[in-house]
N, C-alpha and C positions, 0 to 999 in steps of 0.2 A: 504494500500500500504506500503510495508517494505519499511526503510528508505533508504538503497542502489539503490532500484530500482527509486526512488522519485529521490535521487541526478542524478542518471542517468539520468531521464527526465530533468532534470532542466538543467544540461550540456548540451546535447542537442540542447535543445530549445532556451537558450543564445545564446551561439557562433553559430547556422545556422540564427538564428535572428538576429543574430549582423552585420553579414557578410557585409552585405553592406555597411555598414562604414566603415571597415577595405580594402575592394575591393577599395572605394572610393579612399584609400590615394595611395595602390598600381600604379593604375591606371595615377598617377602622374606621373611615371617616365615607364613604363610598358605598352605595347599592350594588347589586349584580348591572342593572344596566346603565347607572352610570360609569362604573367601572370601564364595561367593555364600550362605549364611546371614548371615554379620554383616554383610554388604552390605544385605541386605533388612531386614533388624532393626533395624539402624539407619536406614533410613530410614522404616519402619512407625512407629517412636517415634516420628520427629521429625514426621510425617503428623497422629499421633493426636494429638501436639501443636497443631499448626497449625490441626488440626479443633476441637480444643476452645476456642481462643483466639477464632477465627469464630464461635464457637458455631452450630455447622453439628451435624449427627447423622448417624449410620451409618445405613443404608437398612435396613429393615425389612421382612419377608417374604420367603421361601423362593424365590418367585419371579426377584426380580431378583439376589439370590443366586447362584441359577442361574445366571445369565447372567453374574456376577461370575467365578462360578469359569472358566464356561468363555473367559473373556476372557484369564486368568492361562492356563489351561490352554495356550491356543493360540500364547498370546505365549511363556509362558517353557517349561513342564514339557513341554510333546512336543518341544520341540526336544533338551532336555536325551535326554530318554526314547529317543529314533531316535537320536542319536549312541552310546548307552547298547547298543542291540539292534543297531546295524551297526560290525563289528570296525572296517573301515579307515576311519571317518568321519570322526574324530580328525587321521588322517593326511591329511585330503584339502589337495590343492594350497589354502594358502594368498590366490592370487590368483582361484583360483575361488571360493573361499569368500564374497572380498567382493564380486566381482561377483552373487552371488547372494543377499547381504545387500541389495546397489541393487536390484536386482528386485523388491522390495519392490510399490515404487510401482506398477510396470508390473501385480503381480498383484491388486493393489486395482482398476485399471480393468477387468484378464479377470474379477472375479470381479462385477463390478457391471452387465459385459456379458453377462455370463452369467445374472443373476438379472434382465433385460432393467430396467437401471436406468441406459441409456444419462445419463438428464437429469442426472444426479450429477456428471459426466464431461465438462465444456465444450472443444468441441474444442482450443482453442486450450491448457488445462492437460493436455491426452491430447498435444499435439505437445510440448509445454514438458518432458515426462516421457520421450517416444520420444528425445527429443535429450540430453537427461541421462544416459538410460542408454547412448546412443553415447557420450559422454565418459567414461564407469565404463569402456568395452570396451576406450577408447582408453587409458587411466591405468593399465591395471593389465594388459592385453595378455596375456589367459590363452589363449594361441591352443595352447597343448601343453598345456592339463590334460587332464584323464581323462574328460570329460566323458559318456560311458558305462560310468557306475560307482557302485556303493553310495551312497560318498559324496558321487558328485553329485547321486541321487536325493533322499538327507537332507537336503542343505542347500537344494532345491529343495522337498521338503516344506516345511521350516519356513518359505522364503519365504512360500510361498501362506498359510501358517496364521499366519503374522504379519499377515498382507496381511486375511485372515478377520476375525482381530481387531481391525484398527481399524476396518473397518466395522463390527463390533457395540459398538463404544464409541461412533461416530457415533450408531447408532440408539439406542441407552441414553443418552445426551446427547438427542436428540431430544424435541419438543414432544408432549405426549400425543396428540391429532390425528392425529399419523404413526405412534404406537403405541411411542413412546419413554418414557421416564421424569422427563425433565428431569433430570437427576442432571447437578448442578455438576463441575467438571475437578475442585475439590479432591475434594471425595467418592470421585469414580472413582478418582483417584491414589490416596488413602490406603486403598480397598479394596481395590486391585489391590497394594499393599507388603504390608496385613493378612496376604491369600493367597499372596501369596508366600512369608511366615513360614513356612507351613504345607509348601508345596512342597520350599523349600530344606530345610525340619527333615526332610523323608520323604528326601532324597535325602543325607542327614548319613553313614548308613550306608556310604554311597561312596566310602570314603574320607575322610570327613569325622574318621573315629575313628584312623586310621592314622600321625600327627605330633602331636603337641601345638603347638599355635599359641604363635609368636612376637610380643609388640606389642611395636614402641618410640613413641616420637614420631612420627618418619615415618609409619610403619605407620599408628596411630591418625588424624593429619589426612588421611592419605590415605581412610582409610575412611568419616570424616565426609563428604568430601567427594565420594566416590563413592554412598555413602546418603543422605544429608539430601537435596544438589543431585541428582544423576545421577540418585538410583532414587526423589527424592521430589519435591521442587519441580519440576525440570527437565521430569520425565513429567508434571507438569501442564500443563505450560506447552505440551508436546504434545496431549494432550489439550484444553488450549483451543482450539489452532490446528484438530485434529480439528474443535471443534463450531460456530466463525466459520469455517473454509473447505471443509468437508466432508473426508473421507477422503484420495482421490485427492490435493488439492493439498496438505493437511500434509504426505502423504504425502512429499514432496518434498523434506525437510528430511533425507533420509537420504542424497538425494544429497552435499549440504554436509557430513556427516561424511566420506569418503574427504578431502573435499579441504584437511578444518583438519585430519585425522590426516598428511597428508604435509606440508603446510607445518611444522606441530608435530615434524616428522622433522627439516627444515630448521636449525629454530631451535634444537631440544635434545639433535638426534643427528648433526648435522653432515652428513643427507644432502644429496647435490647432486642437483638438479633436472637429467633428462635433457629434452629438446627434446620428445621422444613424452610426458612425464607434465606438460609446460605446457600443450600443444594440447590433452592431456586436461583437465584441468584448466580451462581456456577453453570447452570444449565446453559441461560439466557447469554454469558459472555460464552461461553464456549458453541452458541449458533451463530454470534454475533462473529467470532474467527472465523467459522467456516463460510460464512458468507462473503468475507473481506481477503481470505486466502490469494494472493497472486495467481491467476490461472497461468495453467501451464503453455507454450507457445508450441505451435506446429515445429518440427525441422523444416529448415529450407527448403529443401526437397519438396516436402507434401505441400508447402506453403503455396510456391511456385505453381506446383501442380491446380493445386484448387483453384489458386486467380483462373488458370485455363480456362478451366472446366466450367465456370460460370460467371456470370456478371454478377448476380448476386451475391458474389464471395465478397466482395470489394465492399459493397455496401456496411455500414457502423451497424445496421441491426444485426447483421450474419458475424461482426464481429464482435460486437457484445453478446 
């Protein structure tokens, strides 16, 4: 693994792992939907910033717009929108919730299998993911949720529809040839904060007008750093991984949040590690290697040979 792409991972995997502590101090003075308005706000600012300093530009035409919103759409506003239309969704078991946050990954291969896009999908990062989500089952042991129920449906929706969306940020990152845009991680981050503005402000109504928000200091660095990094750099740096390793294998990096959110338990909340949440924990980095393993390289010879034999050797999906 080059060392760019590693730091990438490790970004990441901190700050969505971290989140919860930083949501914690928010929540001090802030509602759920005020929250996630100054959250996005704040990092759409810091974005537009970032974009203009590169002197990079916003994408232009209705077209890939389209496909902008429905990127936002699928990641943030229908999850919000099905917890919204299902009473006990809110309530659902906690440990199912994140086991079904990790399924993430698993639903970006059913949905690339399904659109017969096996080549996407190198066996060896489809095992590196089956064995990841054994350590989510084993770490968080939701063997008594409700798992026929409203809220299991919800949070199984928004897997798949999370899972949607980063393969259409793969393809919108993608080379024109494969019918993508080339659209840069920055652009894509800072249009998906833009849309988000608009999301979180429709959802304001929700509660959002019901307390008057609290800042202090806390509160504010907390919010910087849930916006700028979490909802603006950080998701780039996803989205990079997205367009150097394709879908499936960034995908991956959602494993690594369960497991810096329970360490981060360790260290700030004084939990103790039971024997069942280290083995899981062990599981989860050990799918997390095999998925990031260096693939092995043809010999010359065969390399050669294959360009021959077909044009779509050459192509980035026949090589990933």
């Amino acid at each position: 693994m080059r060392f760019d792409s590693a730091a990438r991972f490790a970004a990441v995997a901190l700050m969505w792992g971290s989140s919860y502590f930083w949501i914690k101090i928010v929540f001090g003075g802030l509602n759920s939907a005020q929250f996630s308005f100054f959250r996005i706000l704040v990092g759409a600012v810091a974005m537009l910033g970032i974009l203009a300093l590169g002197r990079e530009r916003l994408p232009r035409g209705a077209g890939v717009w389209a496909r902008l919103v429905m990127i936002a759409f699928l990641a943030n506003a229908l999850p919000v929108l099905l917890v919204e239309l299902v009473d006990d969704a809110v309530g659902a078991d906690a440990d199912m919730v994140s086991v079904f946050n990790a399924s993430v990954p698993l639903c970006v291969v059913l949905l690339c299998l399904a659109a017969r896009r096996a080549d996407r999908v190198p066996a060896r990062v489809a095992a590196g993911l089956v064995v990841g989500f054994a350590g989510v089952l084993v770490l968080y042991a939701p063997w008594g949720a409700e798992w026929l129920s409203a809220g299991a449906a919800v949070n199984a929706a928004a897997a798949v529809a999370y899972g949607w969306s980063m393969l259409l940020m793969e393809k919108l990152m993608g080379p024109a040839e494969e019918g993508g845009r080339a659209m840069t991680p920055l652009v894509l981050a800072t249009t998906q904060a833009v849309i988000g503005v608009g999301w979180a402000g429709i959802n304001m109504p929700n509660g959002g007008f019901d307390s008057t928000p609290h800042f202090s200091a806390s509160i504010i660095g907390a919010l910087l750093v849930l916006g700028v990094l979490n909802t603006g750099l950080v998701y780039m740096c996803f989205a990079w991984l997205i367009r150097e390793e394709g879908a499936a294998k960034a995908s991956g990096v959602l494993y690594a949040v369960p497991v810096v959110l329970t360490l981060g338990m360790v260290l700030l909340e004084d939990h103790v590690l039971g024997t069942r949440e280290i083995l899981g924990m062990a599981v989860i980095v050990a799918g997390l290697i095999l998925t990031r393993l260096p693939q092995r390289t043809a010999p010359a010879g065969r390399t050669r040979s294959a360009d021959r034999a077909t044009p779509a050797a050459k192509s980035p999906a026949a090589v990933r």
